[in-house]
C-alpha positions in Angstrom: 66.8 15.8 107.5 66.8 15.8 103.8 68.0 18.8 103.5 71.2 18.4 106.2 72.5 15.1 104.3 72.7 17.1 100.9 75.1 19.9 102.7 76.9 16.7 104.4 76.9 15.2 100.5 78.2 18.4 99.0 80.9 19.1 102.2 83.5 18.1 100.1 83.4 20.8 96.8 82.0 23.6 99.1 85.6 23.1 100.6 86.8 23.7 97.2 85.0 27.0 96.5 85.6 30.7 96.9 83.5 31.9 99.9 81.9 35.0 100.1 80.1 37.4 102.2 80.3 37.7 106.0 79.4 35.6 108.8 76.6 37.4 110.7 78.4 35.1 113.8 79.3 36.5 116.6 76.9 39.0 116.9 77.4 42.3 118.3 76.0 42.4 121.9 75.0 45.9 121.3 72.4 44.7 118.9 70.5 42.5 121.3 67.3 45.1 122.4 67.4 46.4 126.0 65.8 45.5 128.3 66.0 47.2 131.3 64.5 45.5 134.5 64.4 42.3 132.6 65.5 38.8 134.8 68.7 37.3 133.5 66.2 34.3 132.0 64.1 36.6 130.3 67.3 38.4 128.5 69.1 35.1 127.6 65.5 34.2 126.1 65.2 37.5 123.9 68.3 36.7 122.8 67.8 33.2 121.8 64.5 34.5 120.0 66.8 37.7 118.1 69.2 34.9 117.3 68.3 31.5 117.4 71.9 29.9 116.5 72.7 31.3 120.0 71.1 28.4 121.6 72.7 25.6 119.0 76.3 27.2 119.7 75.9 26.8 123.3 74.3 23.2 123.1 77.6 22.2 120.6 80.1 23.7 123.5 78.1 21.9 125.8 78.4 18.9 124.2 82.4 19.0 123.9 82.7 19.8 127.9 81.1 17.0 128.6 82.9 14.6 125.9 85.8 16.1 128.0 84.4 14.4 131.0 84.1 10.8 129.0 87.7 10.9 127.6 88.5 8.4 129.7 86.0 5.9 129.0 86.7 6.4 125.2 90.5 5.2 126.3 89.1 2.6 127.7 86.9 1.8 125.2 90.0 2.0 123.1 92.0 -0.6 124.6 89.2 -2.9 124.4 89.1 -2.8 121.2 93.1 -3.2 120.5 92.4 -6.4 122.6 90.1 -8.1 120.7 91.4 -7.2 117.8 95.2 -8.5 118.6 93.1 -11.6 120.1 91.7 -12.1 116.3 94.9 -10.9 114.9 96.5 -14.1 116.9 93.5 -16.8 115.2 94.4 -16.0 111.9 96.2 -18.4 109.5 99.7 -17.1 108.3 98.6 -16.2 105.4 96.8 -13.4 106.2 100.1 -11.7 106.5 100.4 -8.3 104.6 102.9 -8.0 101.7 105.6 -7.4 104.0 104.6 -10.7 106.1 103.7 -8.9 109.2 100.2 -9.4 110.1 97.8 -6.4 110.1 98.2 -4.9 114.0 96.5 -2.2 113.8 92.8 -1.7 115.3 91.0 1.4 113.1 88.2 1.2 115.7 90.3 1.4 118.6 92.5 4.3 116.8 89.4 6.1 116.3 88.5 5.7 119.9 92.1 6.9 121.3 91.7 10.2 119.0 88.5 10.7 120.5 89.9 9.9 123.9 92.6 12.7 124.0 91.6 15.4 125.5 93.5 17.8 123.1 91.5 16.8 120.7 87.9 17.1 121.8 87.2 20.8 121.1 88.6 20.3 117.8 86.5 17.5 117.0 83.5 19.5 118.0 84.3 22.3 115.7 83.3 20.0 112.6 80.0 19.7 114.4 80.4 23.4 114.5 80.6 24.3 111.2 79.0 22.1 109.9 75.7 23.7 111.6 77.0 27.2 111.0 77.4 26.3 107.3 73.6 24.6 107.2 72.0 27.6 109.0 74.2 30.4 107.2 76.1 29.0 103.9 79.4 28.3 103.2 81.0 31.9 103.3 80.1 32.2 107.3 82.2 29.5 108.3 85.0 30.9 106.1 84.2 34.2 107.6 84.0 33.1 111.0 86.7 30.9 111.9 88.8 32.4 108.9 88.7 36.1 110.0 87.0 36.7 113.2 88.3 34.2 115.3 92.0 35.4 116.4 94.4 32.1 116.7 97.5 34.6 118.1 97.3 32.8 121.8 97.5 29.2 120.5 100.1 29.8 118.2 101.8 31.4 120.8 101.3 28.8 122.9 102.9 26.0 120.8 105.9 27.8 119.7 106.7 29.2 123.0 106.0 25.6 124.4 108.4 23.6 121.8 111.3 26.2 122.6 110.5 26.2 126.7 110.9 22.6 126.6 114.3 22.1 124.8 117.1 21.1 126.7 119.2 24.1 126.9 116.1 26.1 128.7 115.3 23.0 130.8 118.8 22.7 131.9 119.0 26.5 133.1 115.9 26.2 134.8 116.8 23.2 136.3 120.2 24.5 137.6 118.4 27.7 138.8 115.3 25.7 140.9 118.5 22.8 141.9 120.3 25.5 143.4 116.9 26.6 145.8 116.5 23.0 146.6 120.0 22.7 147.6 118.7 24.8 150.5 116.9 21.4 151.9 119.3 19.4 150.8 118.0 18.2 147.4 115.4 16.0 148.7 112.0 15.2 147.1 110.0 17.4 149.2 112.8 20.2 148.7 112.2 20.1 144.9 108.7 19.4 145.2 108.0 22.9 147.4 110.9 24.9 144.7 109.1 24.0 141.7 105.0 24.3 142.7 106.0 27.9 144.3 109.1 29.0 142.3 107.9 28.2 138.5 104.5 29.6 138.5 105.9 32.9 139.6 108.1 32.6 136.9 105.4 32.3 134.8 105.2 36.3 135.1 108.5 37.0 133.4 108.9 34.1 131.0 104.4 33.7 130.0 102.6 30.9 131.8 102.9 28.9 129.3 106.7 28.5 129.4 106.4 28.1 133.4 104.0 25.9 133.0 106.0 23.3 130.2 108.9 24.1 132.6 107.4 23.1 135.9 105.6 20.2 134.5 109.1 18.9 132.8 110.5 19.0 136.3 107.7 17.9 138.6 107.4 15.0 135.9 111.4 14.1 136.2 111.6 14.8 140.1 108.4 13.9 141.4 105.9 12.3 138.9 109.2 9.5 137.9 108.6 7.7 141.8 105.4 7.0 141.6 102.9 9.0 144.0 99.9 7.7 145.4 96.8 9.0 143.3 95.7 11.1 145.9 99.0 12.8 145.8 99.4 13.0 142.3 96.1 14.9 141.5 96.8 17.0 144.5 100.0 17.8 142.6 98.8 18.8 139.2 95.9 20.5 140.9 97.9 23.1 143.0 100.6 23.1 140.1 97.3 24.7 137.9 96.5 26.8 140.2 99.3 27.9 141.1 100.2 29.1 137.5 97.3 30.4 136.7 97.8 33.2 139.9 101.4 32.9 139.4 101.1 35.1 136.0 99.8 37.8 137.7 102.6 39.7 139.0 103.2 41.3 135.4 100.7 42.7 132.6 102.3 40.7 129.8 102.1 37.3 130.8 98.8 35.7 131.9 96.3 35.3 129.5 93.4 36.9 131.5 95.4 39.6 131.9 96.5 40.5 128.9 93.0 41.0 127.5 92.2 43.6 129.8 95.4 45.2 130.3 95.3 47.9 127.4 91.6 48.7 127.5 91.8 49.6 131.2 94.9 50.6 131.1 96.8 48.2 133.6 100.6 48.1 134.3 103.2 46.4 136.0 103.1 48.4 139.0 99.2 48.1 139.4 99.3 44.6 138.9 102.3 44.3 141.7 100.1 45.9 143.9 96.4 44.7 143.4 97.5 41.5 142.5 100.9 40.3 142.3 102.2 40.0 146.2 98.5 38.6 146.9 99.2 35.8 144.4 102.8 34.7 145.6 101.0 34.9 149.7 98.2 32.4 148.2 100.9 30.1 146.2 103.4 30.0 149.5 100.3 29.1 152.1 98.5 26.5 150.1 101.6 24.9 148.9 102.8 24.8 152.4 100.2 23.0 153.9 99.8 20.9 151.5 103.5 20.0 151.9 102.2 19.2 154.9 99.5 17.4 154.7 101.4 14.9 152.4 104.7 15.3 154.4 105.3 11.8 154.9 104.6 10.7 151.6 107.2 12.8 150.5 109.5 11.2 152.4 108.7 7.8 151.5 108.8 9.0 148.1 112.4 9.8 149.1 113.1 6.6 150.0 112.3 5.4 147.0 114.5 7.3 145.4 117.4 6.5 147.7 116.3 2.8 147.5 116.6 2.9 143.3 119.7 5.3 143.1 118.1 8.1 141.7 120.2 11.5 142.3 119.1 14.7 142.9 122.7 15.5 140.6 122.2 16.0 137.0 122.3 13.3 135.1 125.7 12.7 133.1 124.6 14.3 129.8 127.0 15.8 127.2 127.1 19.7 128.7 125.0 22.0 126.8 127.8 25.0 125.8 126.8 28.4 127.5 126.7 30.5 124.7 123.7 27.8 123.0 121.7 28.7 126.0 122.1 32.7 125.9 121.3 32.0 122.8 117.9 30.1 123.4 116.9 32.1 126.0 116.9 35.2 123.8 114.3 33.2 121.6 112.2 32.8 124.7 112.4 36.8 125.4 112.5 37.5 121.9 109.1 35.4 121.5 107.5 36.9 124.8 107.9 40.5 123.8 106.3 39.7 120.1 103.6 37.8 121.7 101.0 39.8 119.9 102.3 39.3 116.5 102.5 35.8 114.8 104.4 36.7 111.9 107.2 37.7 114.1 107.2 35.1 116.9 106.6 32.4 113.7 109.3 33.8 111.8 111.6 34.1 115.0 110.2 30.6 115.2 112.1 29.1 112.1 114.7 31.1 112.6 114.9 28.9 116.3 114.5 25.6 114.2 117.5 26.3 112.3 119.3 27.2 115.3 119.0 24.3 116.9 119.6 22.0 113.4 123.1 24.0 113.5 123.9 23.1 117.3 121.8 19.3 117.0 124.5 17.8 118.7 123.8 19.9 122.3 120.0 19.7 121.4 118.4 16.3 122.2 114.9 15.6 120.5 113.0 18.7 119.2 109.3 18.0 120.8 106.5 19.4 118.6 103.7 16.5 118.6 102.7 18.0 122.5 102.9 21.6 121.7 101.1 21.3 118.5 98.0 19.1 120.7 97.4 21.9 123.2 97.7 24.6 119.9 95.1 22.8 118.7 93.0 22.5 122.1 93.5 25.8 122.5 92.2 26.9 118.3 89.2 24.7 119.1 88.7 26.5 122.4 88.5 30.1 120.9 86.1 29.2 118.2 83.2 28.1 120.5 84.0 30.1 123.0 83.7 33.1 121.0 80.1 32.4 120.4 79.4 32.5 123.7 79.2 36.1 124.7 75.5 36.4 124.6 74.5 34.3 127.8 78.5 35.2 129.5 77.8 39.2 129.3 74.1 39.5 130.9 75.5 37.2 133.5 78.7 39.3 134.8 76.7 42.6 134.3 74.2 41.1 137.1 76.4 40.8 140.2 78.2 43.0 142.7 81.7 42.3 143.4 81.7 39.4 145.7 78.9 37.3 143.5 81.5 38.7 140.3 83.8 37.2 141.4 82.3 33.7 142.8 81.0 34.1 139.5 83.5 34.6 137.5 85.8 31.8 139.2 83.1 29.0 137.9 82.6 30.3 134.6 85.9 30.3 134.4 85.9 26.8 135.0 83.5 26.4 131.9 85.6 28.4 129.7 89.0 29.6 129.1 89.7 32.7 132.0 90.7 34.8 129.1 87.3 34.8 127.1 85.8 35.6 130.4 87.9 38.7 130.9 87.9 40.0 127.3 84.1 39.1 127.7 84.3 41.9 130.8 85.8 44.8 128.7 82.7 44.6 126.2 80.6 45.9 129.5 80.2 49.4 129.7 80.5 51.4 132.9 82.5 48.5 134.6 83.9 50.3 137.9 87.5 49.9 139.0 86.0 47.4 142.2 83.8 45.0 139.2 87.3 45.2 137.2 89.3 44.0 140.0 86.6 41.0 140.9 86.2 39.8 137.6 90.2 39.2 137.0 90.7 37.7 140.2 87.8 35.0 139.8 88.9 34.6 136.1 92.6 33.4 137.9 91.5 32.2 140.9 89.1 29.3 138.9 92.0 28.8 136.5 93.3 25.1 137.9 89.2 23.7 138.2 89.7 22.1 134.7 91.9 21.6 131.7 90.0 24.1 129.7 90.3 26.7 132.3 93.4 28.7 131.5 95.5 28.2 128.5 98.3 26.4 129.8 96.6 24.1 131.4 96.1 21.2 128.8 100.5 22.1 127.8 100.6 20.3 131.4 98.1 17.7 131.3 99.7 16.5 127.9 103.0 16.4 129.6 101.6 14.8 132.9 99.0 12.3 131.6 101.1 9.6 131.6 101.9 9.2 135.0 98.0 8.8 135.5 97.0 5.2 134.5 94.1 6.3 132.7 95.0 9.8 131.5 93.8 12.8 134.2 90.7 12.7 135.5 88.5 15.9 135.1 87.0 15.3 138.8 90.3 14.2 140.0 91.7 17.5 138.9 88.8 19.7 140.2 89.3 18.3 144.0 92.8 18.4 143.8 92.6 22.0 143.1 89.9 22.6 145.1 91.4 23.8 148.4 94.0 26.0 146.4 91.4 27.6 144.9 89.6 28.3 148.1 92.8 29.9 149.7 93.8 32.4 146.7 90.1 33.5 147.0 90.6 34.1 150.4 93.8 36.2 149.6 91.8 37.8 146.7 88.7 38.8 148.8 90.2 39.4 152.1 93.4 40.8 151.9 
């Protein structure tokens, strides 16, 4: 104990000091001894044994999934304590007044609660934890060494500046007009936008990256859908099948889906083989479970449109100053631009401030440049890739022990536990992987995508944008049955078909 609250006491100036040497963390699965014939428990034990930070790694991740299960009782917590606090605020004698003269209406307790209640922020918060026992069991230089040049930060920083330039009104507005003139074909009504956005976005997702389909799609399911007020049960069905349905919907291309893109080079995957092993599959399992769950919830859908008949809302655009064509060519090159450097930060960041000036020069046609939401999931997603690439050593033995139909079953629920893309990058590290254990691994990896928010990158872009239409932010088992059934039909298109 002693010796844990002197590296806590010294935190502070080993921040302030040069590291050196190299983190022995994550360690090469090819070091761990074979052991052929060995039970999964006895290998995951050897390897605890070889490496006993294995074990605290895993118990820290742990940890942080389920403090992402109990983010909505620290909200609640929260606002509890902003009420008692305003209620003491409210007894106090005038004088208690600030310099200014307003009274003191902040809650630090109930501030610290709401950080610890956003979901963005959990895996984040759990990286302190993190480090902290990486630095007591390993010194300074291996947490420098570790998160500072082994961990690779490309996919979140992707993710936020492909976010904050997917969600500016020029893009929204041509994606709008493009999905407004599909529902057109049923007459603009709720259930018309509801069925063009849940099936035409995701597949979107392969030409513009899921996580621009997914910003996109949730922007409009938010303004079209969200706006009237569903039933709960409606509403996590909603953001369920919209998960889902992006996470498959990426599929149709090499380029865009995370899970995809970590594979594609080392096994040498294209367009074409994706269009044929996975793509039409995908859009088949997006049409038929978005269909009947149209109509399942048919006539909520049209009481929804009622509602929107009833308070005046128009399907027509709303009278805005018009955005000038050539502004959104413009932007849209900065969405291709970013999606074919999608590897390489310094040219999608510096494409990035060359964006921020753009739209500084054309202000007046902008609206409100969004960054606090991209800049949440960009940090969800950072905190993500540092546990989960300390988790290799119980992940690998795992997917090496199945056939194809457990692989995937397999692969769909650990997926659920971790982001789909660690799972298939996980899946390249095995050797003599055949073309049938390739295919099964990548399907499950997308197929479990929707389960949770920390199942495939985008996911937490639309949960930030969403949460606020669920009166105490999105819950994590309210999410996994909406996306339940979804789930179970894209398997069935995966397996079967």
């Amino acid at each position: 104990m002693f010796r844990f609250l002197s590296f806590c006491a010294v935190w502070p100036l080993l921040l302030c000091a040069a590291a050196a040497g190299e983190s022995p963390l994550p360690r090469a699965l090819s070091s761990y001894p074979a052991a052929p014939g060995a039970s999964l428990w006895e290998v995951l034990r050897q390897r605890v044994e070889a490496e006993p930070f294995n074990l605290v790694a895993s118990l820290i991740f742990l940890l942080a999934i389920c403090h992402t299960f109990l983010t909505a009782r620290f909200r609640h917590w929260a606002h509890v304590a902003e009420a008692e606090h305003a209620a003491k605020v409210a007894r106090r004698p005038a004088t208690d007044a600030d310099e200014d003269g307003r009274p003191d209406e902040v809650s630090f307790k109930g501030q610290i609660l709401h950080f610890f209640g956003e979901v963005e922020a959990v895996f984040g918060i759990w990286v302190l934890v993190l480090a902290a026992a990486i630095g007591y069991h390993f010194g300074w230089g291996a947490v420098v060494d570790y998160i500072g040049r082994k961990v690779n930060f490309t996919e979140p920083m992707f993710v936020v500046v492909i976010m904050a330039i997917a969600g500016t009104r020029p893009v929204l507005r041509v994606a709008e007009a493009g999905l407004r003139f599909i529902a057109s074909a049923g007459r603009g009504t709720v259930g018309a936008w509801w069925l063009t956005i849940l099936i035409v976005a995701p597949v979107l997702g392969s030409f513009i990256t899921e996580p621009a389909a997914m910003t996109i799609g949730a922007l409009l399911l938010a303004r079209q859908f969200y706006a009237l007020k569903p039933s709960a049960r409606f509403a996590y069905a909603t953001i369920g099948l919209l998960f889902v349905n992006v996470s498959v919907g990426g599929t149709l291309t090499h380029f865009a889906a995370p899970p995809v893109l970590m594979v594609a080079a080392p096994w040498q995957w294209d367009t074409p083989f994706m269009l044929v092993h996975f793509g039409w599959k995908a859009v088949l399992g997006i049409i038929v479970s978005t269909t009947i769950y149209y109509a399942v919830f048919r006539r909520e859908l049209a009481a929804l449109q009622e509602v929107r008949q009833r308070e005046g809302r128009e399907t027509q655009p709303r009278p805005e100053t018009p955005v000038p064509a050539w502004i959104a060519v413009v932007q849209l090159a900065f969405v291709a631009f970013t999606v074919l450097v999608a590897h390489y930060p310094p040219l999608f960041i510096g494409g990035f401030l060359f964006f921020l000036a753009f739209t500084q020069a054309t202000a007046h046609h902008q609206g409100r440049l969004e960054l606090k939401t991209p800049l949440l999931v960009g940090f969800f997603l950072g905190g993500l890739v540092v546990h989960g690439g300390l988790q290799g050593w119980w992940i690998e033995p795992v997917l090496t022990r199945l056939d194809e139909v457990p692989l995937f079953i397999g692969a769909t629920l650990l997926t659920a536990l971790n982001d789909n893309a660690a799972i298939t990058y996980l899946a390249t590290l095995v050797p003599d992987f055949t073309d049938a254990l390739k295919y099964a691994v990548v399907a499950g990896a997308v197929t479990g995508g929707g389960l949770t928010v920390i199942a495939n990158a985008p996911n937490p872009a639309g949960q930030s944008i969403l949460q606020r239409y669920f009166p105490d932010g999105v819950s994590p088992l309210g999410l996994l049955l909406g996306a339940l059934f979804p789930t179970l039909v894209m398997s069935a298109c995966f397996l079967w078909l």
